[in-house]
Each structure stands twice: as structure tokens, then as C-alpha cells.
DOZA-279450 format. One line per 2 residues: number of its first residue (from 1); their letters; for each residue y, z, x of C-alpha. Coordinates in steps of 0.5 Angstrom, whole numbers, m for minus. Each point is the difference from the previous one (the first is absolute). Example, Ala and Ser with C-alpha at 12.3 -4.5 7.8 and 13.67 -1.06 7.14 Angstrom:
<sites>
1) AS) m9/16/25 | 7/m2/2;
</sites>
This chain:
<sites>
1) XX) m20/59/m9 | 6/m3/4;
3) XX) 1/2/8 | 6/4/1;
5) XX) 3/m3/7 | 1/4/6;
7) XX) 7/1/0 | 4/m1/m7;
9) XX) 6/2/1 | 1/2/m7;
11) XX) m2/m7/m2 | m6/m4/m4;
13) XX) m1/m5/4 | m6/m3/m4;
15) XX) 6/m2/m4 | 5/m3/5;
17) XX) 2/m7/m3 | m2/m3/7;
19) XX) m7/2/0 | m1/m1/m7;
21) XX) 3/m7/1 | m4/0/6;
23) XX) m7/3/m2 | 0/m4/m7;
25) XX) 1/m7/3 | m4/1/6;
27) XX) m6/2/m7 | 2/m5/m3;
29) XX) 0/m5/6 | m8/2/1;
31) XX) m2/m1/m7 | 4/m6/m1;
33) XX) m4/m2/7 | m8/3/m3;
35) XX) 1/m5/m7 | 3/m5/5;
37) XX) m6/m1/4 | m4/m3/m5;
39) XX) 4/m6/0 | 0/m1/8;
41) XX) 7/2/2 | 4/5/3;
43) XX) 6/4/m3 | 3/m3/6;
45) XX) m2/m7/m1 | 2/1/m8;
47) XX) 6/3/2 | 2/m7/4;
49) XX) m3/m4/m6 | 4/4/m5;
51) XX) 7/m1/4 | m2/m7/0;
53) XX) 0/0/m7 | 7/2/0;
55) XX) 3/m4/7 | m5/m6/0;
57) XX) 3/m4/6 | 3/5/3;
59) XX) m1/m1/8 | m5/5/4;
61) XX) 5/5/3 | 3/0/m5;
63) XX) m6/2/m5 | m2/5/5;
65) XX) 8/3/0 | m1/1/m8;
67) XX) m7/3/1 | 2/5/6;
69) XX) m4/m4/5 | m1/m2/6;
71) XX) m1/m7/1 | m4/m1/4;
73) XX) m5/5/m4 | 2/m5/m7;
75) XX) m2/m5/4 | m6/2/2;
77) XX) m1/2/m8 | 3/m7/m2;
79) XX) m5/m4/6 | m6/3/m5;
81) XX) 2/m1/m6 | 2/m6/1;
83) XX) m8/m2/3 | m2/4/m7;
85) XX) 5/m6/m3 | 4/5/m5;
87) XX) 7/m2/4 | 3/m6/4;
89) XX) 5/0/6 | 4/m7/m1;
91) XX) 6/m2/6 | 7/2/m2;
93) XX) 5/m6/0 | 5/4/2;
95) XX) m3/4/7 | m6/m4/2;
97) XX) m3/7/3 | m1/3/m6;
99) XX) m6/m1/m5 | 3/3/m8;
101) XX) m6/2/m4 | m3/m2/m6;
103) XX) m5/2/m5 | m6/m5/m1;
105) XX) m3/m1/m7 | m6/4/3;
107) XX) 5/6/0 | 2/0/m7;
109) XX) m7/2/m4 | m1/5/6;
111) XX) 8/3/m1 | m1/1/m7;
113) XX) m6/4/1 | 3/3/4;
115) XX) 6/2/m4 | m6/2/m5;
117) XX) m2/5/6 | 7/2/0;
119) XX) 1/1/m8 | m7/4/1;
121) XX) 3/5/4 | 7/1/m3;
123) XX) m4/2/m6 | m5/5/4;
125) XX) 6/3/3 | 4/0/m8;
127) XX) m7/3/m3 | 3/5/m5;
129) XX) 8/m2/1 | 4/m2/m6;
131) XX) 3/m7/m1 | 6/4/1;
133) XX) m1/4/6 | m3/m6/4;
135) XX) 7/m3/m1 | 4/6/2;
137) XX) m5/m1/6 | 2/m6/1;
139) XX) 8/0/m1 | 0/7/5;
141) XX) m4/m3/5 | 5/m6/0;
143) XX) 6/4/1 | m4/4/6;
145) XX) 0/m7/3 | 6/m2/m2;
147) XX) 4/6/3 | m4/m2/6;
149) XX) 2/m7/1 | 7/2/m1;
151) XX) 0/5/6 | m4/m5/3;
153) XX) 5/m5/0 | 6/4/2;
155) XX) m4/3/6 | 0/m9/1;
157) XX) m8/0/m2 | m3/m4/m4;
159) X) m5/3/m5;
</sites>
């Protein structure tokens, strides 16, 4: 049985596009997170391992923009996942204060484990959609975000 809120308004709030988008992320994270820790990470740490995968050699600020970080926080997660030798910091040769990042060949049968965990947990999330309707998923969510970054960078934001 679903709750009904206190205050309506005349309006199903349990299917407000916010607070699906928010609950389903935040159910997806926590499950992701429960298969996660077998192999010993955080999403957090995964989170940082995935993105480096895209922008490996990135400086630490900048990853830390990327991920919605603060930087002295990436850092810190940075300090232990280079002590457990999944990543590596290396100077920068155009700014002697900035350390880029780089995954170690450590961190690749660690991140393809993880990309497991992840294809796992989209298959638990999709159990009983159709190729089709995963698709439309996708592309919706997709145009959602997309909206977004547009309004985004009109207000002078990034996404």
C-alpha cells in the first residue's frame, strides 16, 4: 500500500519526475553499493575508478569538478586508493602543483569486475522490460538530462 502525503495539493506526488528520479537513483546507488562490497570498494571509490576510465590523466581538481567533489574529499579518496594501488598521481608538466590521475594495471581486472557489478544491477533494475522499452528508457532519460544541461548553460552552468 502506498502512503498518501499529508498535504496533496491535488497532486500524486510518489510520481513527481524529481522524486522517482531521486528514489530510483538513490535504490539503485544502495544496491549497486550491497554487490559492491564484495570486491572491496565504495561506490565512491568506483565512482572515481569509472570516471577515470574516461578521463584518465585528468589533473585532481578537475576530476573532482567532474564528479561533483569537493577536492580536498577526491583527495582523500585518492590518498587511500592509491595506498590500495588501484590509482596513481604523476606531476603535471604544465603546473608543477597539480598531480593528473591515472589508473594502474591493478586497477583494470578490478574495474572490469566492477563494470560486472554494474551490468548486474541494471539487469535487476530492467528485470521484466523489453529491449524495446529499456531503449525508451534510455533515450527519455536522455532527453531529460539534455534539457537540463541546455538550461544549465544558459543560466552560465555547467552540467
Amino acid at each position: 500500500m502506498t502512503k498518501q502525503p499529508k498535504i496533496s495539493l491535488g497532486y500524486d506526488f510518489q510520481r513527481a519526475l524529481g522524486f522517482v528520479l531521486y528514489e530510483t537513483a538513490r535504490l539503485y546507488g544502495k544496491r549497486f553499493d550491497q554487490k559492491a562490497r564484495a570486491l572491496g570498494l565504495s561506490r565512491a571509490q568506483c565512482h572515481v575508478l569509472f570516471r577515470l576510465n574516461i578521463d584518465e590523466g585528468e589533473n585532481q581538481a578537475r576530476i573532482a569538478e567532474l564528479l561533483e567533489m569537493e577536492p580536498i574529499s577526491l583527495a582523500r579518496l585518492v590518498d587511500r586508493m592509491e595506498e590500495a594501488g588501484w590509482v596513481e598521481r604523476r606531476p603535471d608538466p604544465n603546473d608543477r602543483r597539480a598531480r593528473l590521475l591515472y589508473l594502474t594495471s591493478k586497477a583494470k581486472p578490478v574495474f572490469e569486475r566492477m563494470v560486472t557489478v554494474g551490468m548486474d544491477t541494471r539487469a535487476e533494475a530492467q528485470a521484466g522490460m523489453s529491449a524495446a522499452e529499456r531503449d525508451k528508457l534510455i533515450d527519455l532519460l536522455l532527453r531529460v538530462r539534455g534539457n537540463l544541461s541546455e538550461k544549465n548553460a544558459d543560466d552560465g552552468e555547467q552540467a
